[in-house]
N, C-alpha and C positions, 0 to 999 in steps of 0.2 A: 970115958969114951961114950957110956950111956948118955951124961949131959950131952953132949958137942951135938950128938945124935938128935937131942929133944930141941935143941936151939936150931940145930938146922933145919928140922921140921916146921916150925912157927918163922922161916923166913919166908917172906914174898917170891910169891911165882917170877920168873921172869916174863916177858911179854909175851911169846914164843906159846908158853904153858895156856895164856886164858883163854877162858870157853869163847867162842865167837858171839858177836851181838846178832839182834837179827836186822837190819838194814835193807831185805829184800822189798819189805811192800812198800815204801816212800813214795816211790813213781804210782802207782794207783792210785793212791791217797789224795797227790797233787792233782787227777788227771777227774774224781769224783769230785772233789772242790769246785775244777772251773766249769766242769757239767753243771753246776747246781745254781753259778751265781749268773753264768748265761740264761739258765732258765729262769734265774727271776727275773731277771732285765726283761726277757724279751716280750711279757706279756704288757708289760707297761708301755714300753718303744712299740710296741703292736698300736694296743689304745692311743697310745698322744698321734700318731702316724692316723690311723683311721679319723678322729675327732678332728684332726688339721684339713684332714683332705676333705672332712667332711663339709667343714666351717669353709674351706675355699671353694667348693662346690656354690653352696650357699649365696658367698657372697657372690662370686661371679654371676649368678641368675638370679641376685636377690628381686631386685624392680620387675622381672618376669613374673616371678612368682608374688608379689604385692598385688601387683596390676591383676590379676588373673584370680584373686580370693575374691569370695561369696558376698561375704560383708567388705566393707571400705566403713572406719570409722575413727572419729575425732575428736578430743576435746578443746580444742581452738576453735569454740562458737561462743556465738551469742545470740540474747532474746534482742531487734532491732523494731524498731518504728519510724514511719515518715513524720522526725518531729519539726513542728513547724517553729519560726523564731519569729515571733509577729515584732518587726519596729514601727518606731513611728516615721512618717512621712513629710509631716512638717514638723519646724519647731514653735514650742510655744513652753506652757506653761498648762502642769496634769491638773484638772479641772475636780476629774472624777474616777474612781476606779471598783465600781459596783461588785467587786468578786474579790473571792478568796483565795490564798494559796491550794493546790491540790484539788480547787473545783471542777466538779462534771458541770461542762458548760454544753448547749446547744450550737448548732449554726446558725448565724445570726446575732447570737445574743451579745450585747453593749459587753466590752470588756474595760475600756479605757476611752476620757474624753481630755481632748486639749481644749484649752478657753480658747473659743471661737471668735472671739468677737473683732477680731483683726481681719479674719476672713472673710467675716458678715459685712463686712463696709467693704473690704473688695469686691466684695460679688454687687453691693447698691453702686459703685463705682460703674463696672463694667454694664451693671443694666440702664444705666444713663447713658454711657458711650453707645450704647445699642440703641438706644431709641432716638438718640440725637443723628444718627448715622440715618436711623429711618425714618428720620424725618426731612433729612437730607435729598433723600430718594427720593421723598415724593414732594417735597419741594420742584426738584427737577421736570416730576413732568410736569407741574403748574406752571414753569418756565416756559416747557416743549410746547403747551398749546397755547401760550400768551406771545413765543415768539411764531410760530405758526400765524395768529392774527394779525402781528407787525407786517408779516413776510404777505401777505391779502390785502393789506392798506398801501402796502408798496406799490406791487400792482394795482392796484384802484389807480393808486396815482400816476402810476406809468401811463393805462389805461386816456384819464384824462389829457396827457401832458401829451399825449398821443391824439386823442382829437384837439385839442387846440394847436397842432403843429398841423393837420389837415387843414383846419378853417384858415389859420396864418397864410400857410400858404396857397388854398383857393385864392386869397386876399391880394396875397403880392403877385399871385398871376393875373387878377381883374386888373391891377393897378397896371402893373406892363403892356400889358394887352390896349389901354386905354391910349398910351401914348400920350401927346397933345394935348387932349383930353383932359387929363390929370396933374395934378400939382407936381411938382418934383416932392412938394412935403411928405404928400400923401402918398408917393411911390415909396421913401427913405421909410417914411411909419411902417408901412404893411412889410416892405424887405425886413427892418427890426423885429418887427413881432414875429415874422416867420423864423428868422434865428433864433430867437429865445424860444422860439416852440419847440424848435431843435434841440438847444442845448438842455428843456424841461425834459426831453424824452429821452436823452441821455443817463441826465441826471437822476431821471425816477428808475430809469432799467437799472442804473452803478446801485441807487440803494435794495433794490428788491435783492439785484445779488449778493449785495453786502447782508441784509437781512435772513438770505435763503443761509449762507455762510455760516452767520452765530447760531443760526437752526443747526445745523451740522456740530457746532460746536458742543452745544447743550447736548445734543447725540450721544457725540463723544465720549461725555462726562458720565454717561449711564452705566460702563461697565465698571468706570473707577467707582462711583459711590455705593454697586453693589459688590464691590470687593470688599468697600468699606466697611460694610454691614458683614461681612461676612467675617470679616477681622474682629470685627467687634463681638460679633457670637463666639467666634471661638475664644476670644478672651473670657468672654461670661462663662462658653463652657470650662474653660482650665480653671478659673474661681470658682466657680462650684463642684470642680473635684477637687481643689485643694482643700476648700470648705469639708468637700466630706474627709477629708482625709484627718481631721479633729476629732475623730469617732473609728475607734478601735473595734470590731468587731470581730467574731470568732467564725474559722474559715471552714471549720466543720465540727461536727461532733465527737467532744475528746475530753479531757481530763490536764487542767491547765497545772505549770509547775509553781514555782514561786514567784511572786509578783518581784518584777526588777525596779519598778517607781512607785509613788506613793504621790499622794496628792500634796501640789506646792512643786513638786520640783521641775527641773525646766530641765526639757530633752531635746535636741536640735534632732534635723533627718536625720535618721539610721540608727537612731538609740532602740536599745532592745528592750520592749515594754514588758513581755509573754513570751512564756513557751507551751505551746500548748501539745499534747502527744494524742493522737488519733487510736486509745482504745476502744476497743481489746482489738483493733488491728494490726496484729503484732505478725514477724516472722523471724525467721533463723537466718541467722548470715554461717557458715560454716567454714573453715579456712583450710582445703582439704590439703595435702600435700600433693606437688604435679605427678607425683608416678600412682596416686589412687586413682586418677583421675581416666583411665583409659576406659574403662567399660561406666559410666557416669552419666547419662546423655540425659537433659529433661524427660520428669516420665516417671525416674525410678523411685518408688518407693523409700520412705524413711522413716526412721524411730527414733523423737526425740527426748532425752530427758535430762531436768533441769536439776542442776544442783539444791535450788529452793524447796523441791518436791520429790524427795530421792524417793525412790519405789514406783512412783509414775511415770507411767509413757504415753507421749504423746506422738501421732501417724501425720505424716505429710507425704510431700510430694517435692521431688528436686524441679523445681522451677526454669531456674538460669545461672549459666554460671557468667563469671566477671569474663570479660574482654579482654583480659590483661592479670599477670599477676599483683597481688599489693603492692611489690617494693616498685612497679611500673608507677605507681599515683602518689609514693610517699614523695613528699618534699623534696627529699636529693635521690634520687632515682641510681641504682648503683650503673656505674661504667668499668665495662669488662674488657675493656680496651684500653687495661693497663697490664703493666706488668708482675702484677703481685694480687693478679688474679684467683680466688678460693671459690671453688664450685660448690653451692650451697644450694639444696633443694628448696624452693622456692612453694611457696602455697597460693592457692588460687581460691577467693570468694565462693561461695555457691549457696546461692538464696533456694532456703524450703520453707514453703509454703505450707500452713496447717491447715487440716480439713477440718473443715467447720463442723459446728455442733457438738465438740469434744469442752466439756464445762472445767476444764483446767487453763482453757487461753484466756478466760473473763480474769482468771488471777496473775495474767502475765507481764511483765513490766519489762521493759527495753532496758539492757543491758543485766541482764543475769545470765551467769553463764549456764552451757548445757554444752550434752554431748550428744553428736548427732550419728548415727550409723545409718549406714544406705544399703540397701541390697541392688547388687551390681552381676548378681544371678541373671541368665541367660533368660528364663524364665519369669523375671519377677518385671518386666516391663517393655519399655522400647529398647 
């Protein structure tokens, strides 16, 4: 009965019997969880929400805010010059080429000669044409006043053929008048000679006016033989510019580049002999973007510095800007009057000019780049 007793004691409670669990705080537990993970979220979703709105702030009024900074600045420039490309004008054959690559040349000085000597006989040509012409001319008036004296011998003879047509006919009127008196021979003679006097005074007046006429002609002739002359000079003068155009000469003072011919070779018009560059008068081309470009007017102040010279600055002045954006002058000019049209901000030229006496332009060469800043301050100009 003891056993049954101990065996019964070591058997399992039934369900009824066990202690209860504790199950009460679950709902709090789950309720501090989602407090904690809202609160980490929400400082992040805060940030991205401010930085969005911020950034579309921004963009909405970006170009306002561009246009309206202190400085405006770029590095799409460059060092520019007005370089010259001297060709030549006729052709021939290079004679002579006295200079070197990279020479400081003067204005004036011989750069290049073509063999002239093709020229030099056109120009002894057209100065024969010119003095034959002017001798033409005055041939003419030795004509004017030899036919002048034709046209005074004409009348001379008018003159006479004129009184022997008086005496004629005094004559045939004594003969009429005579009657009876007189032969019939002697009437028929002096009636003759009176008509022939006639017909002399005819005949001398037709030639005076026929002689007065070639007077008029040779007149005539005066403005053709001084046009003549005047054709003729101007051919002398086009030969003597062509003549000089065998002679290269430097169009101002500058620093020439590589020679493009060399003596012996043969260059027709518009071969490029020279290039010569007009240092140290150099300036900045800058390629601003159009929305720097609102407060910019000639006038304002700049600081240019060149990648060749980092650490230096050099002071200008905004000069001018272009007329037109670049893509306006490039070769295919874009057309936005299509339909796959991309609005792309556009840059606009703007020449600065460097104030002089600053000893870093004597080392400046066209085309190095640099970068140019403008003050576009209310204050700092027009």
């Amino acid at each position: 009965m003891t056993d049954q007793l101990n065996i019964t004691s070591f058997s399992p409670s039934p369900p009824a019997a066990r202690a209860p669990t504790s199950e009460a705080p679950i709902p709090s537990q789950q309720s501090s969880t989602a407090t904690a993970t809202i609160r980490r979220l929400a400082i992040p979703v805060l940030a991205v929400t401010i930085v969005g709105g911020s950034v579309a702030l921004v963009m909405a009024d970006w170009n306002r805010w561009v246009a309206g900074a202190a400085w405006q600045s770029t590095d799409d420039a460059v060092v520019n010059a007005d370089v010259s490309t001297l060709s030549a004008q006729v052709s021939g054959t290079i004679k002579s080429t006295p200079v070197e690559d990279y020479q400081r040349v003067t204005k004036g000085q011989l750069l290049a000669e073509i063999d002239p000597r093709e020229y030099d006989a056109a120009v002894e040509v057209e100065k024969a044409s010119l003095s034959s012409a002017n001798a033409s001319l005055a041939n003419l008036a030795n004509q004017i006043e030899l036919q002048k004296a034709v046209v005074q011998a004409a009348e001379a003879q008018n003159a006479s053929a004129l009184a022997q047509q008086t005496q004629a006919e005094l004559e045939f009127h004594r003969q009429t008048s005579l009657g009876d008196a007189t032969s019939q021979q002697q009437l028929q003679q002096a009636q003759s000679a009176y008509l022939q006097a006639q017909a002399a005074v005819k005949s001398t007046a037709a030639a005076i006016e026929q002689q007065k006429a070639q007077l008029k002609v040779l007149a005539g002739q005066d403005p053709l033989l001084r046009a003549q002359v005047s054709a003729a000079q101007a051919n002398l003068d086009t030969a003597l510019i062509r003549q000089s155009y065998t002679r290269i000469y430097a169009p101002f003072d500058g620093v020439l580049g590589r020679k493009l011919v060399h003596v012996g070779d043969f260059v027709a018009a518009g071969t490029s002999v020279h290039s010569e560059v007009p240092l140290p008068n150099v300036y900045v081309t800058a390629n601003f973007k159009e929305t720097q470009l609102a407060h910019m007017p000639p006038g304002r102040p700049a600081d240019v510095t060149v990648d060749t010279f980092p650490g230096q600055t050099l002071h200008g002045t905004v000069s001018r800007l272009s007329p037109a954006t670049g893509s306006i002058f490039a070769l295919l000019p874009p057309d936005n009057a299509t339909g796959n049209y991309t609005k792309v901000v556009q840059r606009v030229p703007v020449r600065i000019d460097l104030d002089a006496g600053q000893p870093l332009i004597d080392r400046l060469k066209p085309g190095m780049s640099a970068i140019v800043t403008v003050n576009t301050s209310v204050n700092a100009g027009p």
